[in-house]
N, C-alpha and C positions, 0 to 999 in steps of 0.2 A: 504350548505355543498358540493354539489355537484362543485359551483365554487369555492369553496378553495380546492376542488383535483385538480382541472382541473390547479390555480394557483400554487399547489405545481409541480405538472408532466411537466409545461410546467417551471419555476424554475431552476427545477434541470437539463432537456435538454438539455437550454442553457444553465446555467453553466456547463455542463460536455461534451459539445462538444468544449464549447474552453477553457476548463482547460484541455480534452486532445489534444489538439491542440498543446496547447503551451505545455505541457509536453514532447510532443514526440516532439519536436523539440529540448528542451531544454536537454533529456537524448542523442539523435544524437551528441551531442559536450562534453557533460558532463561523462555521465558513460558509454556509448557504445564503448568509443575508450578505456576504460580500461579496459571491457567486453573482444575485441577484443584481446587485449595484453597478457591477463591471458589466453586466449585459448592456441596460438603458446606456453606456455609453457608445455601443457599437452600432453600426449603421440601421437603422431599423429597428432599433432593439426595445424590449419588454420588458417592464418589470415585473412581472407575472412569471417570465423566465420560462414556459411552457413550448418554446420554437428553438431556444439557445440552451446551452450549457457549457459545463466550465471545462480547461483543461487541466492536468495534472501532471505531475514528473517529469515536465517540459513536453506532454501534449497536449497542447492549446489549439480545438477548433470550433470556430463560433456552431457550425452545424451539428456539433456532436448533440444526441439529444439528454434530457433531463433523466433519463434512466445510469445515465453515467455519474451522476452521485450519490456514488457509492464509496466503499472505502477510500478503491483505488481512486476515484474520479478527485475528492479529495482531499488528495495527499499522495498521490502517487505509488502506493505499496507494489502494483504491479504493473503499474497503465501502459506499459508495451503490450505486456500479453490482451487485456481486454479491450487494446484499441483494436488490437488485430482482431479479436473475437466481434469485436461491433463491426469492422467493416465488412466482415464475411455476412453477418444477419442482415445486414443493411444494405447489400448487393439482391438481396433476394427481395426484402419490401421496406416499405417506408414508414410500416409502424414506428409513434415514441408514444409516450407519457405526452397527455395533453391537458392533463389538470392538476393540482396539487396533488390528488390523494392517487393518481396513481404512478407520479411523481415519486412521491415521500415509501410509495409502497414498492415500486422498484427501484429504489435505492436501498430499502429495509432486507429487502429479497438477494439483493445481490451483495449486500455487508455480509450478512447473515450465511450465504454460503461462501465466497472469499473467505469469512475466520474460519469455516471448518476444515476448508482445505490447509489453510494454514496451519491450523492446530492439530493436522493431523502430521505434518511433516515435524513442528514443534516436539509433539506430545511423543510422535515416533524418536526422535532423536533422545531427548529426556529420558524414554526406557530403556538407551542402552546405554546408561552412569548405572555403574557399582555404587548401590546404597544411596540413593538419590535422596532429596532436600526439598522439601515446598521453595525454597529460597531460591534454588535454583531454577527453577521454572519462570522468575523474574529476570535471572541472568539469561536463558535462551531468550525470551520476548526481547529484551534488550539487546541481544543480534538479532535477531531478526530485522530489530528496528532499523539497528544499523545496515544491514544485507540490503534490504525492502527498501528502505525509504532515506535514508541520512546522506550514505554515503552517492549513491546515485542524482540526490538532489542536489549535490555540490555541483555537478554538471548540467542538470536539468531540472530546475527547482520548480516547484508547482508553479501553476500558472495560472491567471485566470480567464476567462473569455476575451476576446479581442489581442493578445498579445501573438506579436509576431513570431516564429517558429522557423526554423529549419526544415528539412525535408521531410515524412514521416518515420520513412522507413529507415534510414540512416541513427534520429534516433534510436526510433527501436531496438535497431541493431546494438549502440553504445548503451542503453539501457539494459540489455539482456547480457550484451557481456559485463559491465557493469555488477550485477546480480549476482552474476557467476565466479566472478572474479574474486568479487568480495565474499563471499559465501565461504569457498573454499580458503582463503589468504584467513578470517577470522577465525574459519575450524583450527586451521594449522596454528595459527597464535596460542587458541586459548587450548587444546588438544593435546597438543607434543610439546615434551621437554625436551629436545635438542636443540640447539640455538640452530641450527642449520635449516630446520625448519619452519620457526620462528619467521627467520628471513624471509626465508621464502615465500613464506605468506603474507610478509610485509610490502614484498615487491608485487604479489597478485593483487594486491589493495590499492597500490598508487598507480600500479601500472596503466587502468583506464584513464585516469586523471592527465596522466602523463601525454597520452593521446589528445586528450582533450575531446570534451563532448562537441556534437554537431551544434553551430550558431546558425543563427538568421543573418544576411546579409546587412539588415536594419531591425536594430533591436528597438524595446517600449511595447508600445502599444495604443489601441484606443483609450484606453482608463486611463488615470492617474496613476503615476511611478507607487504612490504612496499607498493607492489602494492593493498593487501588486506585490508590494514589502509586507503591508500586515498578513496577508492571505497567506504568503510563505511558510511566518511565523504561527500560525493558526492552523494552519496544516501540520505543522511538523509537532505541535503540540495532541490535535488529534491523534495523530498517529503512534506515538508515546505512548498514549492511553490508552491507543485498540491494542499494541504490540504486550504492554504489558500486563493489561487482563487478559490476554490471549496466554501467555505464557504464567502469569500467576495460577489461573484459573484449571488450564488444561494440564499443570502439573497438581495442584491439587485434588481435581477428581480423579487424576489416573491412580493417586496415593491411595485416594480413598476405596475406589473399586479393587488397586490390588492387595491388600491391606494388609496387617502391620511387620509381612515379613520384608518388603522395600524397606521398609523406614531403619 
């Protein structure tokens, strides 16, 4: 027992030090320069981006600071949890990020630990399949994807600076049941062979939708409509890529540490 923690912890490490690696390189060319763009169009606003940053998961606020592009910031993988975690630091001071490089280095910082968290609930789930598959380690990232980011953004799709929002917490709220919903409703599909169950988990999938997520009274925003559509599509492409090195990655080294009696 104690080496199969030891093999999930050390697992998920490596996979989530260079899935945020490559993340945060791959958001620098991808969604940051759109990040940046949507700022200069909000009141006051920078293209240096170092006073503003972006929202995600449908939480969009011009004050949030530049240390929130990270995974979550975006693409939304968990932005309930870290908005909540930013407002609690940021009742206490008003440090952010005020230049590029300590910008680009607290988003590296917080990609970097988000995939290990993740890849350790990943890599944990992964070890308990009888006779596991490198292959399958692409099939968990691919729910995740859907858990974390797809199906939550149907209701609250990233966003970028300047766009108008709903309440915070009310998100949050449809966001985390959202997560949870979907979480379990996807185990039950792809898990259990009773159709009864099946169901059931088809009904904890729509069932947030059915609710419908919190709106703004007056939707848009400062930016262009158009600028706010590619950023969507560019998030959701990011996120693809971090979920499925995250799960390619973190089943592969658990294979390899535990070795060739899984296989």
């Amino acid at each position: 027992m104690t080496k199969m923690f030891r093999n999930i912890v050390f697992a998920a490490c490596l996979a989530g030090v260079l899935a945020g690696l490559v993340i945060t390189g791959l958001q620098l060319f991808v969604t940051v320069p759109i990040i940046l763009k949507a700022e200069t169009y909000e009141p006051g606003g920078h293209t240096h981006g170092a006073e503003h940053a972006h929202g995600s998961g449908g939480h969009a606020h011009a004050e949030q600071p530049a240390a929130s592009e990270s995974v979550t910031g975006s693409g939304g993988v968990f932005s309930g949890l870290y908005r909540s975690l930013y407002a609690f630091q940021h009742a206490e001071s008003d440090w952010g990020p005020k230049n590029s490089w300590q910008r680009n280095g607290s988003t590296l910082v917080a990609n970097i630990l988000l995939a290990i968290a993740f890849g350790l609930l990943l890599v944990a789930a992964f070890s308990l399949r009888s006779n596991p598959r490198w292959a399958e380690g692409l099939l968990w990232g691919l729910g995740g994807y859907a858990t974390f980011f797809a199906l939550p953004a149907l209701g609250l799709p990233p966003e970028i600076p300047g766009n108008f929002t709903a309440d915070l917490v009310s998100r949050q709220g449809w966001w985390l049941m959202t997560v949870l919903f979907s979480g379990v409703g996807l185990a039950l599909i792809a898990l259990q062979r009773p159709w009864m169950w099946k169901i059931l988990g088809t009904l904890l999938v729509v069932a947030p939708h059915v609710l419908g997520a919190p709106q703004p009274e007056v939707h848009g925003g400062t930016a262009p409509e158009a600028l706010a559509e590619t950023f969507i599509w560019r998030a959701a492409f990011v996120n693809l890529v971090f979920w499925l090195l995250l799960g390619g990655l973190g089943a592969w080294a658990f294979l390899k540490l535990a070795g060739p009696k899984v296989r």
